[in-house]
mmCIF file as Biopython writes it, N, C-alpha, C and O atoms, coordinates in Angstrom:
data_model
#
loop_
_atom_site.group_PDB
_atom_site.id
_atom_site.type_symbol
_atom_site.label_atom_id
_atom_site.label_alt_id
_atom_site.label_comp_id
_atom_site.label_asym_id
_atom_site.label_entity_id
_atom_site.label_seq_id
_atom_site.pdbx_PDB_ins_code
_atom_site.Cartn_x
_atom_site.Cartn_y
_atom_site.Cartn_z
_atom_site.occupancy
_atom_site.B_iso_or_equiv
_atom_site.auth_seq_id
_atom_site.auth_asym_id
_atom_site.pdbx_PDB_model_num
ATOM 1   N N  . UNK A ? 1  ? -33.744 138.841 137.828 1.0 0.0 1  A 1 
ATOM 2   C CA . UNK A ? 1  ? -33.050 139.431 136.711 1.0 0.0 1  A 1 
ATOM 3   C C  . UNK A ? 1  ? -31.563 139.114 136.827 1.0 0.0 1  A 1 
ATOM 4   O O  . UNK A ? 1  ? -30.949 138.920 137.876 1.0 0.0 1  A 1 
ATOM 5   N N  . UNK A ? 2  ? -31.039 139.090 135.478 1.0 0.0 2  A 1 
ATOM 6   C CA . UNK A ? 2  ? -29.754 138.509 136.188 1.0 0.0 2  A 1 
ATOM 7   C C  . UNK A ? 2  ? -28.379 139.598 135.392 1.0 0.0 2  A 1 
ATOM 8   O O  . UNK A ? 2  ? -27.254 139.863 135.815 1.0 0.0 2  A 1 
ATOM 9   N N  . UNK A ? 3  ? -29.179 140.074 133.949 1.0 0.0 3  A 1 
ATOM 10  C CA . UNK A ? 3  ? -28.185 141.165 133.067 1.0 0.0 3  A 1 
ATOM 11  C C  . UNK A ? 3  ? -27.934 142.607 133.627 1.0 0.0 3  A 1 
ATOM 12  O O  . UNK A ? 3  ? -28.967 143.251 133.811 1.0 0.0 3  A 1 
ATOM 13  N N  . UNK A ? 4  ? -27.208 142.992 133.814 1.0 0.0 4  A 1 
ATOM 14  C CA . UNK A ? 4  ? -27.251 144.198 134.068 1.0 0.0 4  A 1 
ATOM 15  C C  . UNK A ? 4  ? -26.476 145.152 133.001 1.0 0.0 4  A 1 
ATOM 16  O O  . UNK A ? 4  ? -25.428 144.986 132.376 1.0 0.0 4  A 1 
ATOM 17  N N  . UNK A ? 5  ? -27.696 146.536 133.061 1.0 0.0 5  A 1 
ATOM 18  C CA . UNK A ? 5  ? -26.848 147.127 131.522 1.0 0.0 5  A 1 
ATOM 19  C C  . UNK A ? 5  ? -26.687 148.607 132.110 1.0 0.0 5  A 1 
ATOM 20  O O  . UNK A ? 5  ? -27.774 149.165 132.262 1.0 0.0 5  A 1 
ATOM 21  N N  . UNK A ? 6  ? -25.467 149.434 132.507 1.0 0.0 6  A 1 
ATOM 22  C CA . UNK A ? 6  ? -25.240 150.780 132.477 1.0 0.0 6  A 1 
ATOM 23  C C  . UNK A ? 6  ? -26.067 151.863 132.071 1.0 0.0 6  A 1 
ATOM 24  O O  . UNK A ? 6  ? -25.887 152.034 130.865 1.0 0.0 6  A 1 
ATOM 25  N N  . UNK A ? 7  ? -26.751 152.534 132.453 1.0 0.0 7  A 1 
ATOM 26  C CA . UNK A ? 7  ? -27.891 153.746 131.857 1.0 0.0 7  A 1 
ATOM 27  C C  . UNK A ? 7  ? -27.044 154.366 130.607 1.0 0.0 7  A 1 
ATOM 28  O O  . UNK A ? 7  ? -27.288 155.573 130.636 1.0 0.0 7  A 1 
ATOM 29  N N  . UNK A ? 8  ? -26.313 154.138 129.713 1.0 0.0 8  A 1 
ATOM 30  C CA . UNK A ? 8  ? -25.685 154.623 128.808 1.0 0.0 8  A 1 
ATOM 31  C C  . UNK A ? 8  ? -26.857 154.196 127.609 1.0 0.0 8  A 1 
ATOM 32  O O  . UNK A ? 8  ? -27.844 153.503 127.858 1.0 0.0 8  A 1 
ATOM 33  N N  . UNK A ? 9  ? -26.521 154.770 126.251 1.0 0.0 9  A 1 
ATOM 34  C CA . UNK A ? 9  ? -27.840 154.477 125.567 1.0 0.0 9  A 1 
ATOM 35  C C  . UNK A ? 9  ? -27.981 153.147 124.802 1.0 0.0 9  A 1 
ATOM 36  O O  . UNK A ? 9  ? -27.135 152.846 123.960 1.0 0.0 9  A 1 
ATOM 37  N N  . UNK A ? 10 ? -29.231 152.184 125.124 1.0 0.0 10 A 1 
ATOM 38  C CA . UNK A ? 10 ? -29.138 151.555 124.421 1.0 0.0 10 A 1 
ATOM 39  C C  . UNK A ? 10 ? -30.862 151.141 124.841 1.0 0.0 10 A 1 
ATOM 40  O O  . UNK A ? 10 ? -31.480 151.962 125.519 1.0 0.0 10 A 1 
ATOM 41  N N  . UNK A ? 11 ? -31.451 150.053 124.468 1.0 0.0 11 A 1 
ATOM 42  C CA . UNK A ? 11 ? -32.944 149.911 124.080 1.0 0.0 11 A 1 
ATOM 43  C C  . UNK A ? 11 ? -33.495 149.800 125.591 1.0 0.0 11 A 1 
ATOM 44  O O  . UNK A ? 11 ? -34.506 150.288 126.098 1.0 0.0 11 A 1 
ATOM 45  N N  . UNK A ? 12 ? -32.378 148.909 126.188 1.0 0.0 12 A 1 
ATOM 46  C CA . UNK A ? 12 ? -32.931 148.336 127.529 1.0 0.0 12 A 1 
ATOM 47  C C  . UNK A ? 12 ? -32.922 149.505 128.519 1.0 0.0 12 A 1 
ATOM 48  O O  . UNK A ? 12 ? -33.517 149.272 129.571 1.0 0.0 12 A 1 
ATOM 49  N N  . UNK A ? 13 ? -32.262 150.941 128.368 1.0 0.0 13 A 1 
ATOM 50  C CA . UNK A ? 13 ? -32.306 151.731 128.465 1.0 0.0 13 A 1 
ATOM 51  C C  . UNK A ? 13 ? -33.280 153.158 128.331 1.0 0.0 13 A 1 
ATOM 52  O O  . UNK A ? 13 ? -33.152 154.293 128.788 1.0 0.0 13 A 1 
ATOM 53  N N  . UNK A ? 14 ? -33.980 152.711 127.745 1.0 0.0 14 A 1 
ATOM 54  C CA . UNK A ? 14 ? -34.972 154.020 126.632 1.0 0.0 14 A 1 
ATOM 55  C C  . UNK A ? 14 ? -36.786 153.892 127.304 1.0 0.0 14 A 1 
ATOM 56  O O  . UNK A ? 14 ? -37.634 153.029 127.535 1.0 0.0 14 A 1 
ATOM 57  N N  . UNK A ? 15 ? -36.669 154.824 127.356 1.0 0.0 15 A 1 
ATOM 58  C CA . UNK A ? 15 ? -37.865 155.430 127.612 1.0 0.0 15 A 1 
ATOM 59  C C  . UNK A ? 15 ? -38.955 154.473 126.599 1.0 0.0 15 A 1 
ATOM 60  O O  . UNK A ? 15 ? -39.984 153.991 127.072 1.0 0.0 15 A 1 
ATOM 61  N N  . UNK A ? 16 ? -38.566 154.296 125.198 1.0 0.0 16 A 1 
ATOM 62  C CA . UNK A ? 16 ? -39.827 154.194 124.403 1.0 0.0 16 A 1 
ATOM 63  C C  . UNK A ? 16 ? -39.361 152.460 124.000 1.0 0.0 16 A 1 
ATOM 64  O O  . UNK A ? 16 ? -39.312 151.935 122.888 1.0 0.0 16 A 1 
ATOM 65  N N  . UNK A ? 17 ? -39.066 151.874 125.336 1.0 0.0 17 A 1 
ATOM 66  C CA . UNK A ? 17 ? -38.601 150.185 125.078 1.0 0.0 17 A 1 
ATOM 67  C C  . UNK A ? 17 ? -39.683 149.933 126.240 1.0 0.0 17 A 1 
ATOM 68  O O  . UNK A ? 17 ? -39.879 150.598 127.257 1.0 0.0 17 A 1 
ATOM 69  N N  . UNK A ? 18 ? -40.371 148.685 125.749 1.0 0.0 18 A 1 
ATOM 70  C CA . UNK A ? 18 ? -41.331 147.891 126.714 1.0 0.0 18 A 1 
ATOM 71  C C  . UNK A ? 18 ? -41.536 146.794 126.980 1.0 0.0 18 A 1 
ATOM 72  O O  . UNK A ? 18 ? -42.567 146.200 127.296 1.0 0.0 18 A 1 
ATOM 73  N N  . UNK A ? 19 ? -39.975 146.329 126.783 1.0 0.0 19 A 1 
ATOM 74  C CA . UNK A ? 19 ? -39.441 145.336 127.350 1.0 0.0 19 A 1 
ATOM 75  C C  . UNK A ? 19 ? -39.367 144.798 129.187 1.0 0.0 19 A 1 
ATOM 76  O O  . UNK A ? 19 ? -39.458 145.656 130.065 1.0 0.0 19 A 1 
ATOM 77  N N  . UNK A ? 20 ? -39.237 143.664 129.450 1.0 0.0 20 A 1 
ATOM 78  C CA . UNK A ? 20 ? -39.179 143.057 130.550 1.0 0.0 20 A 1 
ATOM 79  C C  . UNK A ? 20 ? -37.950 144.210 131.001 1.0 0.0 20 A 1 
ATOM 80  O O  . UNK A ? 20 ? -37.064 144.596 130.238 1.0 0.0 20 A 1 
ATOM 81  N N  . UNK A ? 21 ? -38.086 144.536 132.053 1.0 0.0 21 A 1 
ATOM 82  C CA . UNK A ? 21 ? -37.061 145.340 132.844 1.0 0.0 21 A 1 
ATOM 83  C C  . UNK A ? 21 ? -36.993 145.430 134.246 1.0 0.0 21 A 1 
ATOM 84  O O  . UNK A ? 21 ? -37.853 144.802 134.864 1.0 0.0 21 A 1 
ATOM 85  N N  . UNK A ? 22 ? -36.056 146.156 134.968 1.0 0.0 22 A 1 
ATOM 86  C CA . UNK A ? 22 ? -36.254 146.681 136.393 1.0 0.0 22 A 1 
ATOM 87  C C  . UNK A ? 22 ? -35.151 147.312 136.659 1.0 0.0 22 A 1 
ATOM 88  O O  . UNK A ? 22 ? -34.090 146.696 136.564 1.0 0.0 22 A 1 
ATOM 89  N N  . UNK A ? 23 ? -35.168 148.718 137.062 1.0 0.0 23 A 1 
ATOM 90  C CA . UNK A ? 23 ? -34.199 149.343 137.350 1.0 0.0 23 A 1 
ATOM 91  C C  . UNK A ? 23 ? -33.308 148.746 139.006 1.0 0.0 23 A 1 
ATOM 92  O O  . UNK A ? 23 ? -33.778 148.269 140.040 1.0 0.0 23 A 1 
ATOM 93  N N  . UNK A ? 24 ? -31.980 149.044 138.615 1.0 0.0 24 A 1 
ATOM 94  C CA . UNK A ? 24 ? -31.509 149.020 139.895 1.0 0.0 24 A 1 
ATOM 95  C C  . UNK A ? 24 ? -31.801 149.246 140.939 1.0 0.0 24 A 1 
ATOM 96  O O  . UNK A ? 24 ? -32.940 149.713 140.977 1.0 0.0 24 A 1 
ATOM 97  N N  . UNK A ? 25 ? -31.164 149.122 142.244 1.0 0.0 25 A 1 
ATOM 98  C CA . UNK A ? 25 ? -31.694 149.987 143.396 1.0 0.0 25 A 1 
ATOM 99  C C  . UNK A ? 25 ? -31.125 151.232 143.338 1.0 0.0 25 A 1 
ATOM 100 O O  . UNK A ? 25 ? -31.792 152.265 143.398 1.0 0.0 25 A 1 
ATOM 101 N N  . UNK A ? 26 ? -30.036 151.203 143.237 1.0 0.0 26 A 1 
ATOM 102 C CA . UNK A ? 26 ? -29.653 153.023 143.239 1.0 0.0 26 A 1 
ATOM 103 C C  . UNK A ? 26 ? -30.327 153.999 141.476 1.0 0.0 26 A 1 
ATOM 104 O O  . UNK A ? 26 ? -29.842 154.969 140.893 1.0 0.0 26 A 1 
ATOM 105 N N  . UNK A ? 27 ? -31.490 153.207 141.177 1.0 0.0 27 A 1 
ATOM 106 C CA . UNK A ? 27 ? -31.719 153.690 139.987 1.0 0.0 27 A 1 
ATOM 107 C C  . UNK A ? 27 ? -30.700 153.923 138.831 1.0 0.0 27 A 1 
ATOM 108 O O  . UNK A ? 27 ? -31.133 154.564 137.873 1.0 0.0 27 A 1 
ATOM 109 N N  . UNK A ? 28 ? -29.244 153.440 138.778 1.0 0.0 28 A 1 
ATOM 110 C CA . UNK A ? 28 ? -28.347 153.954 137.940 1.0 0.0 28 A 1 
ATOM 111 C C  . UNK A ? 28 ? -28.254 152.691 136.449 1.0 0.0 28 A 1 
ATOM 112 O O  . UNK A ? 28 ? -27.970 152.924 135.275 1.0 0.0 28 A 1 
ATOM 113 N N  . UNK A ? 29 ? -28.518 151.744 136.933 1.0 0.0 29 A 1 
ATOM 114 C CA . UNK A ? 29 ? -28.480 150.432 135.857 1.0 0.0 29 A 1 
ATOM 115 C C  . UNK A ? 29 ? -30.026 149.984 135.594 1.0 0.0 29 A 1 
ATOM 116 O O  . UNK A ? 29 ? -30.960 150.202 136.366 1.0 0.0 29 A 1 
ATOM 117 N N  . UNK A ? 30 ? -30.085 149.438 134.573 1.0 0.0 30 A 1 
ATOM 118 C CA . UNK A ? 30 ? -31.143 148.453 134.145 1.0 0.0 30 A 1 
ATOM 119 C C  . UNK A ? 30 ? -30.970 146.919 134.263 1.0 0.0 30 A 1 
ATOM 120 O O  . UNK A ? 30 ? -30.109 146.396 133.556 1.0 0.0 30 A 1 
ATOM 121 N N  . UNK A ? 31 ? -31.635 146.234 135.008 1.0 0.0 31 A 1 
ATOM 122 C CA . UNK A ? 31 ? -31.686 144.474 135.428 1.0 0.0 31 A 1 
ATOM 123 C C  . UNK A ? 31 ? -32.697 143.872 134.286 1.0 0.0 31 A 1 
ATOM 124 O O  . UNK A ? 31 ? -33.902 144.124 134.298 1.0 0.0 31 A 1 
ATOM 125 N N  . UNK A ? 32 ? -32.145 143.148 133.419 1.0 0.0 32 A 1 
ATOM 126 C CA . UNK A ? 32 ? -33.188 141.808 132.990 1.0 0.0 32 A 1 
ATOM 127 C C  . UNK A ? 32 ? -32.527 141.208 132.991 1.0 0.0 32 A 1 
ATOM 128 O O  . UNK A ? 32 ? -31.435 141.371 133.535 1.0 0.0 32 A 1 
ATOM 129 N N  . UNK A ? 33 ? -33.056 139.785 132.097 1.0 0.0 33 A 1 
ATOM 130 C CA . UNK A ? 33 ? -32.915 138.385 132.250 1.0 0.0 33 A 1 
ATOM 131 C C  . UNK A ? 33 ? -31.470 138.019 131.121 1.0 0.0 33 A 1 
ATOM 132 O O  . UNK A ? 33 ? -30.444 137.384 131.364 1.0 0.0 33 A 1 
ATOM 133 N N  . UNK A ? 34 ? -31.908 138.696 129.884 1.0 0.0 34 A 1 
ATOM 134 C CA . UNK A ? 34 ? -30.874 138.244 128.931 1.0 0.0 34 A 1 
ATOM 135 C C  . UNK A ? 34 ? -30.936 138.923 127.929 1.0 0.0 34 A 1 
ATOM 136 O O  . UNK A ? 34 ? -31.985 139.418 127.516 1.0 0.0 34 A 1 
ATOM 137 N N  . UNK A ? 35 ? -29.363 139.100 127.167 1.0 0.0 35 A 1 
ATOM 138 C CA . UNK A ? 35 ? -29.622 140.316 126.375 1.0 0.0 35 A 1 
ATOM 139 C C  . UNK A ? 35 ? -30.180 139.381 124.993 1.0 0.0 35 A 1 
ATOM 140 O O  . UNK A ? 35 ? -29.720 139.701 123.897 1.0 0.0 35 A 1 
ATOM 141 N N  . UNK A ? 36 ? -31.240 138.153 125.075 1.0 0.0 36 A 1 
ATOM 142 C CA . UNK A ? 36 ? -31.702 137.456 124.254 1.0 0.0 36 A 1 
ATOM 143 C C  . UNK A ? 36 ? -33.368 138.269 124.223 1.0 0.0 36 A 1 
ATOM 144 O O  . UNK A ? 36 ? -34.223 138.101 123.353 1.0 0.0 36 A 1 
ATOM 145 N N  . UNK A ? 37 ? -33.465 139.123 125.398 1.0 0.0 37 A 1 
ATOM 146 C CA . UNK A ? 37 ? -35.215 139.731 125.919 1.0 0.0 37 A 1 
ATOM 147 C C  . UNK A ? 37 ? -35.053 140.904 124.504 1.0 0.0 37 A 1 
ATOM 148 O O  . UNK A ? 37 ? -34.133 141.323 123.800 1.0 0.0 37 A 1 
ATOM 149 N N  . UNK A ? 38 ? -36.444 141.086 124.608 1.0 0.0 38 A 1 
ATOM 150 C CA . UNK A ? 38 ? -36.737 142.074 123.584 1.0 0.0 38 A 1 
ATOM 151 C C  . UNK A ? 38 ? -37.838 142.214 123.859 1.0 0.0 38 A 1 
ATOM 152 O O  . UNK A ? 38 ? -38.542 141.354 124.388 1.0 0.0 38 A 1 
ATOM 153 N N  . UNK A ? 39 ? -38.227 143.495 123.495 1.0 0.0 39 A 1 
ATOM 154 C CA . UNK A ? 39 ? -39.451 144.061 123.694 1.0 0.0 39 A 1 
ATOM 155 C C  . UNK A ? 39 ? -39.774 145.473 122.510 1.0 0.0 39 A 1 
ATOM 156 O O  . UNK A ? 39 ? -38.873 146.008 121.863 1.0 0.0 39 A 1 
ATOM 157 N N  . UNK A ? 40 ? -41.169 145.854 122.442 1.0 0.0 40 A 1 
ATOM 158 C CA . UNK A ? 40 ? -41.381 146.675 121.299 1.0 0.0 40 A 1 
ATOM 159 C C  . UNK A ? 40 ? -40.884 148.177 121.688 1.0 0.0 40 A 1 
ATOM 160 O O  . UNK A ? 40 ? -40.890 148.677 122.813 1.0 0.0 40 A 1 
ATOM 161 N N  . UNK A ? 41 ? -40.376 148.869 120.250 1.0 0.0 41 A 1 
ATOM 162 C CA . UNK A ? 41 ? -40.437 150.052 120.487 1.0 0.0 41 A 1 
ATOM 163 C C  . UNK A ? 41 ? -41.664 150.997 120.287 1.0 0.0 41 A 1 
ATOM 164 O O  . UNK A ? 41 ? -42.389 150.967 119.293 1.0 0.0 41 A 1 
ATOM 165 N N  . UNK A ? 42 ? -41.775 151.638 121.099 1.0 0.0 42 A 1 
ATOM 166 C CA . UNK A ? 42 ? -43.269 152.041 121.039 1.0 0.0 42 A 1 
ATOM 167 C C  . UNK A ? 42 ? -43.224 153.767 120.421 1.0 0.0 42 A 1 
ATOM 168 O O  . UNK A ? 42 ? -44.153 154.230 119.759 1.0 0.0 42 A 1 
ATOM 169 N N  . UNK A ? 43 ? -42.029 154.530 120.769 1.0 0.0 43 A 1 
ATOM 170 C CA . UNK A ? 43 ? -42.039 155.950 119.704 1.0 0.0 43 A 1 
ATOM 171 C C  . UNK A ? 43 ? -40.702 156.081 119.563 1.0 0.0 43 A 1 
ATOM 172 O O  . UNK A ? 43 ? -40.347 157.256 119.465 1.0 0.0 43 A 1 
ATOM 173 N N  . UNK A ? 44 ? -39.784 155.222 119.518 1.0 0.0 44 A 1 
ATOM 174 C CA . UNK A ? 44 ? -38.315 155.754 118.802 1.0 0.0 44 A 1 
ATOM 175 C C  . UNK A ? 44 ? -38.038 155.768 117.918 1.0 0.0 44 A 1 
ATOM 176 O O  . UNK A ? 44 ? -38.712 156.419 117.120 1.0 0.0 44 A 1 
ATOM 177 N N  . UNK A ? 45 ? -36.674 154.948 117.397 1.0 0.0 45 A 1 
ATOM 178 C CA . UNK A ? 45 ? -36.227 155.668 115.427 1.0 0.0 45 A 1 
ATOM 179 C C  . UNK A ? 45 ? -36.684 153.900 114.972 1.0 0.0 45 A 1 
ATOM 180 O O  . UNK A ? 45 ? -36.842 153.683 113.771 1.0 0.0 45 A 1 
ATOM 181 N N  . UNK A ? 46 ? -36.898 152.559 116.107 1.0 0.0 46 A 1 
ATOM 182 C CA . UNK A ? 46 ? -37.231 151.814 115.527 1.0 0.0 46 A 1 
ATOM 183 C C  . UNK A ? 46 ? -38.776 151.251 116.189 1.0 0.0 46 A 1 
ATOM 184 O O  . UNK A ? 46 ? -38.956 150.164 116.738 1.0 0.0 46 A 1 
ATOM 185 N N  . UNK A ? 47 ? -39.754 152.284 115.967 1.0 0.0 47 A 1 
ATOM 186 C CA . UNK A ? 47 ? -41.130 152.598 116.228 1.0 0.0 47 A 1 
ATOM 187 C C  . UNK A ? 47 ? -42.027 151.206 115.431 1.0 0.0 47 A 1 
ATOM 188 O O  . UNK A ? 47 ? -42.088 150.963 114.226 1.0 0.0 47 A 1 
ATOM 189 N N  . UNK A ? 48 ? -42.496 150.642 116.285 1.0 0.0 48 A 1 
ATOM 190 C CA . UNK A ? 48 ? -43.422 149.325 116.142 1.0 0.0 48 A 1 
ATOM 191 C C  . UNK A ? 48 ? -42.646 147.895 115.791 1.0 0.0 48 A 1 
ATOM 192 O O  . UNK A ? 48 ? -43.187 146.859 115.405 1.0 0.0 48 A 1 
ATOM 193 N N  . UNK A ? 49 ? -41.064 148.150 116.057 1.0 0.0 49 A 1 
ATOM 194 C CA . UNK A ? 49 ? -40.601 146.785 115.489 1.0 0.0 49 A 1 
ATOM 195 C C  . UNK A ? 49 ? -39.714 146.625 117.063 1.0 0.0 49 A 1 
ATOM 196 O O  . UNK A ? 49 ? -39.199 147.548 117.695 1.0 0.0 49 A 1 
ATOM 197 N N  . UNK A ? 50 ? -39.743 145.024 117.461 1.0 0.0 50 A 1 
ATOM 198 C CA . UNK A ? 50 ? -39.656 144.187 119.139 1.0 0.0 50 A 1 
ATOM 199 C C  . UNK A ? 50 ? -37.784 144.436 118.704 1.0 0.0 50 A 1 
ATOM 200 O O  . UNK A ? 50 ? -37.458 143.874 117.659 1.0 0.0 50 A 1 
ATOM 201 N N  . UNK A ? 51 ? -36.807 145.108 119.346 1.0 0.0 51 A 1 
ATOM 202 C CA . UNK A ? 51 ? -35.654 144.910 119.307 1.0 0.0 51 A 1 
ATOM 203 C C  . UNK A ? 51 ? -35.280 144.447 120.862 1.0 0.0 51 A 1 
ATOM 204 O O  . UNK A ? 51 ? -36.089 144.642 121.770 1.0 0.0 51 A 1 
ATOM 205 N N  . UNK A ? 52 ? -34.218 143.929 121.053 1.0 0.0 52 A 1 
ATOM 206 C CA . UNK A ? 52 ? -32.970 143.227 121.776 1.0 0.0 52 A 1 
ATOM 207 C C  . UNK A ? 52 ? -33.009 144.089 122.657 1.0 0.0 52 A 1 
ATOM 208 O O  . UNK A ? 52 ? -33.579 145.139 122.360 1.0 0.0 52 A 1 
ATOM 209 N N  . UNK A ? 53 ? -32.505 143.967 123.840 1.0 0.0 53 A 1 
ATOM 210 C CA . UNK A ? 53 ? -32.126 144.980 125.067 1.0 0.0 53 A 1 
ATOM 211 C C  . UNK A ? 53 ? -31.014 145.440 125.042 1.0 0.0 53 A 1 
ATOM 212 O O  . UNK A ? 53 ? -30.703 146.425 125.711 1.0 0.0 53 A 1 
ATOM 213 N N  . UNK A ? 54 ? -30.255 144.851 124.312 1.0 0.0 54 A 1 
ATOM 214 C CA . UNK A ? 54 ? -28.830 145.259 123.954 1.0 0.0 54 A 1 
ATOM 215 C C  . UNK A ? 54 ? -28.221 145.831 123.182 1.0 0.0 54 A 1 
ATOM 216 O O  . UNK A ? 54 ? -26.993 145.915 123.163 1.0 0.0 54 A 1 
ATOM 217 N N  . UNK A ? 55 ? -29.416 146.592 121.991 1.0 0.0 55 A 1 
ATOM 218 C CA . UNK A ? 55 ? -29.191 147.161 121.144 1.0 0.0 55 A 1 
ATOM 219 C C  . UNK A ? 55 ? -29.117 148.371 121.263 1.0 0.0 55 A 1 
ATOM 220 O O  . UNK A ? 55 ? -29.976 149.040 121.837 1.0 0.0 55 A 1 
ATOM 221 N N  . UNK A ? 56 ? -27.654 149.020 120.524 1.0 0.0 56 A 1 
ATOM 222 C CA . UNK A ? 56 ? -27.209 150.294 121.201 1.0 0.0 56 A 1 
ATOM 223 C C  . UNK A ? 56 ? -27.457 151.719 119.990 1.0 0.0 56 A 1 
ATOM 224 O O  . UNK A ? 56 ? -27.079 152.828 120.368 1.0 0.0 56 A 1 
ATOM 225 N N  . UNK A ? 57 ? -27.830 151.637 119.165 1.0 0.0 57 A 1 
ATOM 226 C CA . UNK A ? 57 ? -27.720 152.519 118.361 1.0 0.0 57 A 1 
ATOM 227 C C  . UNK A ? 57 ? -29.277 152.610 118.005 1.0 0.0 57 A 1 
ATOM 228 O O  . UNK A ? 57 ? -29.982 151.643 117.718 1.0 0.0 57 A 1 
ATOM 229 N N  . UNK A ? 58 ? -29.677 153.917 118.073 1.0 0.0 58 A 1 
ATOM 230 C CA . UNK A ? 58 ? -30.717 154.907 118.115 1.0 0.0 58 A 1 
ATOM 231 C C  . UNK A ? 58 ? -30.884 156.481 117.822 1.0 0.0 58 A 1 
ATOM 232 O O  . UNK A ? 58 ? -30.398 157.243 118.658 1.0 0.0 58 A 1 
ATOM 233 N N  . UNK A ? 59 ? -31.198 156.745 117.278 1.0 0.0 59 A 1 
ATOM 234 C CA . UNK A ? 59 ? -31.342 158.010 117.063 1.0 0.0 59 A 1 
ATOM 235 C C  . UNK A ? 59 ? -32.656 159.160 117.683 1.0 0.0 59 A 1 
ATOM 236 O O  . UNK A ? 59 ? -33.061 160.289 117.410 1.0 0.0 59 A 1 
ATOM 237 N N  . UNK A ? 60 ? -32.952 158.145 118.587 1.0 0.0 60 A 1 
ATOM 238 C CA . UNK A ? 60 ? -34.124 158.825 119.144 1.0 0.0 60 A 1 
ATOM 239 C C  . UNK A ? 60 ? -34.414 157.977 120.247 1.0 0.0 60 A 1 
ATOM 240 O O  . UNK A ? 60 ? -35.475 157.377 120.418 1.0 0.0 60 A 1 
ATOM 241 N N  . UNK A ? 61 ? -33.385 157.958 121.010 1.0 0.0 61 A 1 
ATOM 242 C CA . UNK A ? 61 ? -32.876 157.371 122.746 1.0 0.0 61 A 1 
ATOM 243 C C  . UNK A ? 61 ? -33.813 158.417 123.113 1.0 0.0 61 A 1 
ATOM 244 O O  . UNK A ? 61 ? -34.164 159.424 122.499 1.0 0.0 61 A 1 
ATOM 245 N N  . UNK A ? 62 ? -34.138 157.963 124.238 1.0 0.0 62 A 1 
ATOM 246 C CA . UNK A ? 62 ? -35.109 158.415 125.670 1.0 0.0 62 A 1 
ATOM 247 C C  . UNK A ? 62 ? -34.341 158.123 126.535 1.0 0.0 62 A 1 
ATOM 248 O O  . UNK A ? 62 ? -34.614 156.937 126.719 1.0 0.0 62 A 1 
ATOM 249 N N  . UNK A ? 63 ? -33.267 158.468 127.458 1.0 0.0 63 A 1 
ATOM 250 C CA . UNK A ? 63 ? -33.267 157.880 128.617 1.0 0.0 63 A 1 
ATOM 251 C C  . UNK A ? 63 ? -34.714 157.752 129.783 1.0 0.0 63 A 1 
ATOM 252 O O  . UNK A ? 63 ? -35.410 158.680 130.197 1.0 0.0 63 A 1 
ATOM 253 N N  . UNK A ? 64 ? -34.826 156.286 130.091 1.0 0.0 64 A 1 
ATOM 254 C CA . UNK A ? 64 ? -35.664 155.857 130.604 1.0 0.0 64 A 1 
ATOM 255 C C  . UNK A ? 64 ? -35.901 156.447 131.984 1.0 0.0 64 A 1 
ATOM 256 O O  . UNK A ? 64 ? -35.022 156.401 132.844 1.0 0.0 64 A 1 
ATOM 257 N N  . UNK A ? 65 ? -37.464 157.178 132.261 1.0 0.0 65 A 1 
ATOM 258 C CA . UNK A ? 65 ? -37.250 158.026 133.196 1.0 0.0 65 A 1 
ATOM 259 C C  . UNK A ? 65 ? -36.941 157.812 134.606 1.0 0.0 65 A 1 
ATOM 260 O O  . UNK A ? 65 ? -36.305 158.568 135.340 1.0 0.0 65 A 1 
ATOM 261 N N  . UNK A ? 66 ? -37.589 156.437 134.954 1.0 0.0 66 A 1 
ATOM 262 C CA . UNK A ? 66 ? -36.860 156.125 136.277 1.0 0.0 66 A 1 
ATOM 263 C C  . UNK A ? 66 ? -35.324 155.831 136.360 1.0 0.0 66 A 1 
ATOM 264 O O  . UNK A ? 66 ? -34.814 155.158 137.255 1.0 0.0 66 A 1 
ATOM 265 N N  . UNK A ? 67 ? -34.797 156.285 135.554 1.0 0.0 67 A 1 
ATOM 266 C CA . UNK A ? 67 ? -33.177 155.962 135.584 1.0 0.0 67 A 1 
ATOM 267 C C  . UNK A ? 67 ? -32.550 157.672 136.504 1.0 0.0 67 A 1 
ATOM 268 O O  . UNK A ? 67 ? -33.242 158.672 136.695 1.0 0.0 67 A 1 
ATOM 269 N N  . UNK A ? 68 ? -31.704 157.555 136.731 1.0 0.0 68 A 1 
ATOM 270 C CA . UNK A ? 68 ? -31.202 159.152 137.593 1.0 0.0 68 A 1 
ATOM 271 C C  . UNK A ? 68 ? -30.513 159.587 136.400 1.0 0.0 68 A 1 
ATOM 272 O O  . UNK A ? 68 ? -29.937 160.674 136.381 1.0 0.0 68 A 1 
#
């Protein structure tokens, strides 16, 4: 993995993103490849449509639970 994104809110972040991921070691960041990855939302505000990992605006953020 080579992106790293701050547990602040955004897709690559969220509980309901099922995107390529891997949390940090101290659990505080999210690691993928590129903020080109995307993966589906599976119950947020953009529910059944594949968004960006980098996409920050949501109205129905999850922080992702293995995050601290």
């Amino acid at each position: 993995m080579e992106s790293r994104y701050p547990s602040w809110k955004g897709c690559a972040t969220c509980d309901n993103w099922n995107g390529p991921r891997n949390a940090s070691a101290f659990r505080d960041q999210v690691e993928y490849r590129s903020d080109a990855d995307s993966g589906l939302c599976v119950d947020g505000g953009w529910h059944g449509t594949r968004t960006p990992a980098n996409k920050t605006y949501c109205h129905k953020w999850l922080k992702w639970k293995i995050l601290k």
